[in-house]
C-alpha positions as CSV (number, residue, x, y, z in Angstrom):
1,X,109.1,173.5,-21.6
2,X,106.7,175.0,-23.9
3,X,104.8,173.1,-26.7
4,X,105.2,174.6,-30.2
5,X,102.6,173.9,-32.8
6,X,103.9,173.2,-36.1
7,X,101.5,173.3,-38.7
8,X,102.5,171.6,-41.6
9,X,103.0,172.0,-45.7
10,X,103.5,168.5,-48.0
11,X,104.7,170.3,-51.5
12,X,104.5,168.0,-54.4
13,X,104.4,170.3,-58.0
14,X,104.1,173.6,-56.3
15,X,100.6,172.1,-54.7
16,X,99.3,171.4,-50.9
17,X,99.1,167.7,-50.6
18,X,99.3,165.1,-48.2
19,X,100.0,160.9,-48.7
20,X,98.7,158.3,-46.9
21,X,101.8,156.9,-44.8
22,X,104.2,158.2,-47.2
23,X,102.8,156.7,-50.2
24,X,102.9,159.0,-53.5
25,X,100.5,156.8,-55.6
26,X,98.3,157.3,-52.2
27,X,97.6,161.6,-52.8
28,X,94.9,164.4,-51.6
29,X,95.6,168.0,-52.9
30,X,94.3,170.4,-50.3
31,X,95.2,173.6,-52.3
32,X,97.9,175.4,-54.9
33,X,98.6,177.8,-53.2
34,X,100.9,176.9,-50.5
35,X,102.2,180.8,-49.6
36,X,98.5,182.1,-48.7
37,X,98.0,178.8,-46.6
38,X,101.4,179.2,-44.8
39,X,99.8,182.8,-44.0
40,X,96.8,182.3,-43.0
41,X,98.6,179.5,-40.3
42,X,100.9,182.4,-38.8
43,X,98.2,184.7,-39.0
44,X,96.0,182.3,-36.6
45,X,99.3,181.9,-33.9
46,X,101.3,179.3,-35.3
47,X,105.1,179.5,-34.2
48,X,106.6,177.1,-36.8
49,X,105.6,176.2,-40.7
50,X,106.7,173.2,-41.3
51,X,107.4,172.3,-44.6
52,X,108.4,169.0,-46.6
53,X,109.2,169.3,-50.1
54,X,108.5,165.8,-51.5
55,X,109.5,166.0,-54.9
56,X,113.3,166.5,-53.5
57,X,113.0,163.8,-50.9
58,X,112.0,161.7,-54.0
59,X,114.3,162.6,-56.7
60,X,116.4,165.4,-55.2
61,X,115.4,168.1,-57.2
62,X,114.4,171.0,-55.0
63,X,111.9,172.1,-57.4
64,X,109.7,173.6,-54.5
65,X,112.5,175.8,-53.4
66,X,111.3,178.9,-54.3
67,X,107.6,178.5,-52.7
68,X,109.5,177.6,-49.4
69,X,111.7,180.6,-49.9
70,X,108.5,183.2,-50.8
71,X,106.9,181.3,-47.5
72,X,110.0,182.0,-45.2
73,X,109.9,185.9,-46.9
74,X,106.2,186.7,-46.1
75,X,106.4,185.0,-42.4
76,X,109.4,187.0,-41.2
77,X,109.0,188.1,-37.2
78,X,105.8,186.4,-37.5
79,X,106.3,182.4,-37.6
80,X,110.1,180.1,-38.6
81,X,109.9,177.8,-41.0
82,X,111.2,174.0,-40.6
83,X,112.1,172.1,-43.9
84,X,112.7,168.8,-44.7
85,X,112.9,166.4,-47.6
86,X,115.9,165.6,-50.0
87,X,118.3,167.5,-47.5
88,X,121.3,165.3,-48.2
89,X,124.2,168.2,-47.8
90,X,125.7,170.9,-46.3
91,X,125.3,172.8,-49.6
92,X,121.5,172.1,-49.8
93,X,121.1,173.0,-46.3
94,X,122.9,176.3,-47.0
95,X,120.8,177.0,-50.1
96,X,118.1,176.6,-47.4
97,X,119.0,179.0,-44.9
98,X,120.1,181.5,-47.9
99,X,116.2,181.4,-48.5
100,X,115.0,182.0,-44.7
101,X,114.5,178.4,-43.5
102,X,115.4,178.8,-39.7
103,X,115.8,174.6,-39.3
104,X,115.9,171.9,-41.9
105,X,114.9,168.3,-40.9
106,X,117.7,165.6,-42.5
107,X,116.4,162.3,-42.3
108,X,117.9,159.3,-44.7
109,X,121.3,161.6,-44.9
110,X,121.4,161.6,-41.3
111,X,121.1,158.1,-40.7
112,X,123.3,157.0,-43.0
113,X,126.1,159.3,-42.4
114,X,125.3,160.6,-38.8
115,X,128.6,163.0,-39.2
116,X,126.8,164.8,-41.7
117,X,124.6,166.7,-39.2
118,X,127.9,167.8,-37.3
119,X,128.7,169.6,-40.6
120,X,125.3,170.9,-41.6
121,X,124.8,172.3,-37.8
122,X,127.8,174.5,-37.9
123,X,125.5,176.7,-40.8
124,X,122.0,175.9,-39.4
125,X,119.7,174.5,-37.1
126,X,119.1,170.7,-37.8
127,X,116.3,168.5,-37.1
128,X,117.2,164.3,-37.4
129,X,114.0,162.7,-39.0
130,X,113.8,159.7,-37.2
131,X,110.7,157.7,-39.3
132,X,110.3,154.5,-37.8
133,X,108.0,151.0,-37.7
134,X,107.6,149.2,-34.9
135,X,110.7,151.2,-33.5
136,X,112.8,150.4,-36.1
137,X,114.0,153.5,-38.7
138,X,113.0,153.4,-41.8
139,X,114.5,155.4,-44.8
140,X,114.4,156.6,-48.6
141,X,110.9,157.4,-48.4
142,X,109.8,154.8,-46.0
143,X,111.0,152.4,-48.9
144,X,113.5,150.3,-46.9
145,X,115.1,149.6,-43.4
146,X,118.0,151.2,-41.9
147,X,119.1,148.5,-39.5
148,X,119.1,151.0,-36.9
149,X,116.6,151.0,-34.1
150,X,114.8,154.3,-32.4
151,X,116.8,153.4,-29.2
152,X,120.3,153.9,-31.2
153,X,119.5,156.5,-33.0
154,X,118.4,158.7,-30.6
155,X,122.4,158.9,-29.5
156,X,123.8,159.3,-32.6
157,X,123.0,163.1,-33.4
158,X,124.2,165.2,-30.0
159,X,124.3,168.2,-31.6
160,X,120.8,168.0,-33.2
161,X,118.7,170.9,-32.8
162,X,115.5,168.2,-32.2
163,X,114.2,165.0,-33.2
164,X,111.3,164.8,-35.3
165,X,109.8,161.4,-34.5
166,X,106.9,159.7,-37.1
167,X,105.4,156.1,-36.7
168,X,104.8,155.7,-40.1
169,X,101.8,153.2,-39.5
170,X,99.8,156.2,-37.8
171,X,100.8,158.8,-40.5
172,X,98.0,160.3,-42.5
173,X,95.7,158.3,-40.7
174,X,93.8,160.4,-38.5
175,X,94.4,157.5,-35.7
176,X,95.9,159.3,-32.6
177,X,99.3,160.0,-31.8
178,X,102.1,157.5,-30.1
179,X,102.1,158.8,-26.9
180,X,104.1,156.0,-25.2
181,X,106.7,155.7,-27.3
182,X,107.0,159.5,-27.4
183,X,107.3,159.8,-23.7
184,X,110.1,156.9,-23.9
185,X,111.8,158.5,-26.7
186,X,112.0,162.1,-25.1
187,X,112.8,160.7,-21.4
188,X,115.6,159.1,-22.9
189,X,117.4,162.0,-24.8
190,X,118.0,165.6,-23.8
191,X,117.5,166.8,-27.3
192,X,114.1,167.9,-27.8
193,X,111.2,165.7,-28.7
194,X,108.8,166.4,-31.8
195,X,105.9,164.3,-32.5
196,X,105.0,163.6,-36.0
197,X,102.1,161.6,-37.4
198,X,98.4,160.3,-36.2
199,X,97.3,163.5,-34.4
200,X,93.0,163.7,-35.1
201,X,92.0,166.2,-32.2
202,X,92.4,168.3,-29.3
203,X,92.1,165.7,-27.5
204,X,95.5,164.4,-29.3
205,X,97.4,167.6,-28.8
206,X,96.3,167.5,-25.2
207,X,97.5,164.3,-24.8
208,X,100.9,164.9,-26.5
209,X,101.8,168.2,-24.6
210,X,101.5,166.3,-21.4
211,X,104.2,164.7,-22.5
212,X,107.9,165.3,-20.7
213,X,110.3,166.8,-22.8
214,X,108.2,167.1,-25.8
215,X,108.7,170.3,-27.6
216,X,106.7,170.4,-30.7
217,X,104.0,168.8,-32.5
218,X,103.7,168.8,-36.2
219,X,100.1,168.1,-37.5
220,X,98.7,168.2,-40.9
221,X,95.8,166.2,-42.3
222,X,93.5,166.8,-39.4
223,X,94.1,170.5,-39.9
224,X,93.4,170.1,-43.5
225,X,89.8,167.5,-42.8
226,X,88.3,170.4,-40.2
227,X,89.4,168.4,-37.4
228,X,90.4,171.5,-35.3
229,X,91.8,174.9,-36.1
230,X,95.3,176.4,-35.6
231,X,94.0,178.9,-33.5
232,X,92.7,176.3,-31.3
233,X,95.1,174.1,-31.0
234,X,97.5,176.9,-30.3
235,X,95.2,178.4,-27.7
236,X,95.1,174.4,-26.4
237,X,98.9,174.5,-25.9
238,X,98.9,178.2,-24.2
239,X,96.5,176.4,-21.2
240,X,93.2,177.2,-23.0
241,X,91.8,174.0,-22.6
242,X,89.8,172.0,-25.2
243,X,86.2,173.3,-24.8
């Protein structure tokens, strides 16, 4: 199975941002102008944008709809675009494909109402957030429990298009990747794997596309700190090798 690289986009007021394991108070701005980074990621090989817009997952508002939808415009035949945050319907995942989004991630919906991806799956592609601590899922922002562990989750969602799977204590941290509990997460579902959260190198996405049954990998401060490239990491994934 090939390993898709999937840069990614934190929108918070129309800005490039990323928080430190989810916390808002906790912020870096890497740019305003979301559109011409999204570009300049296709432009260097990227397959998949993916995009969170975090003032929705906070309050619901889509107010960062219409960057994602100029994004999804400008990248057409060249890269998808996955979004997530505040999808908590069919109608806001329709309003999503309407603007080019090829996948949306449901997370805190999805657990709590694991029908609701049935539904939003017969008008697009759906990804199930699964954020988790210690193996147990974690929802409204990381803010409180679910009651649900990884293990029971990952059977809930069969018609899931993949699972996006963060460990919120690496997230933003620059401090490597889960790759156990990765590789026991995606030998234990058919639906494919992407890992989410503490990738800081090559070495990293080496690491992770060793992994059986993992199909993606989302990475986004290390890009931003110089860590690596997206036209390395892509060439990494296409047998380039790190050097």
């Amino acid at each position: 199975m090939p390993v898709d690289l999937y840069p990614a986009i934190d929108l918070r007021g129309g800005r490039v941002v990323r928080l430190r394991q989810g916390d808002y108070s906790d912020e870096t701005v890497y740019g305003d102008d979301p559109v011409a980074v999204a570009e300049s990621f296709a432009v260097a090989g990227a397959p998949w944008i993916h995009m969170v817009d975090l003032d929705a997952a906070r309050t619901g508002e889509a107010t960062n709809r219409a960057v994602i939808a100029e994004v999804a415009a400008r990248l057409v035949g060249r890269a998808r675009v996955q979004t997530g945050g505040g999808v908590r319907s069919v109608d806001d995942a329709v309003a999503l494909r309407e603007s080019g989004v090829a996948r949306v991630v449901m997370g805190s919906a999805a657990v709590a109402d694991p029908s609701l991806v049935d539904r939003v799956a017969d008008v697009v592609d759906v990804a199930v957030g699964l954020d988790h601590r210690d193996g147990d899922i974690a929802v409204h922002g990381w803010t409180s429990g679910s009651g649900m562990t990884l293990g029971e989750a990952l059977d809930l969602f069969p018609r899931a298009a993949a699972f996006v799977i963060t460990d919120i204590a690496r997230d933003g941290m620059l401090a490597g990747p889960d790759v156990k509990g990765l590789a026991w997460a995606a030998a234990r579902t058919d639906v494919p794997v992407i890992a989410s959260g503490g990738v800081s190198s090559l070495d990293d996405i080496v690491a992770l596309a060793a992994v059986p049954g993992l199909a993606g990998i989302i990475t986004g401060k290390a890009l931003y700190e110089g860590r690596f490239d997206v036209a390395r990491a892509v060439a990494v994934l296409a047998g380039g090798g790190t050097s």
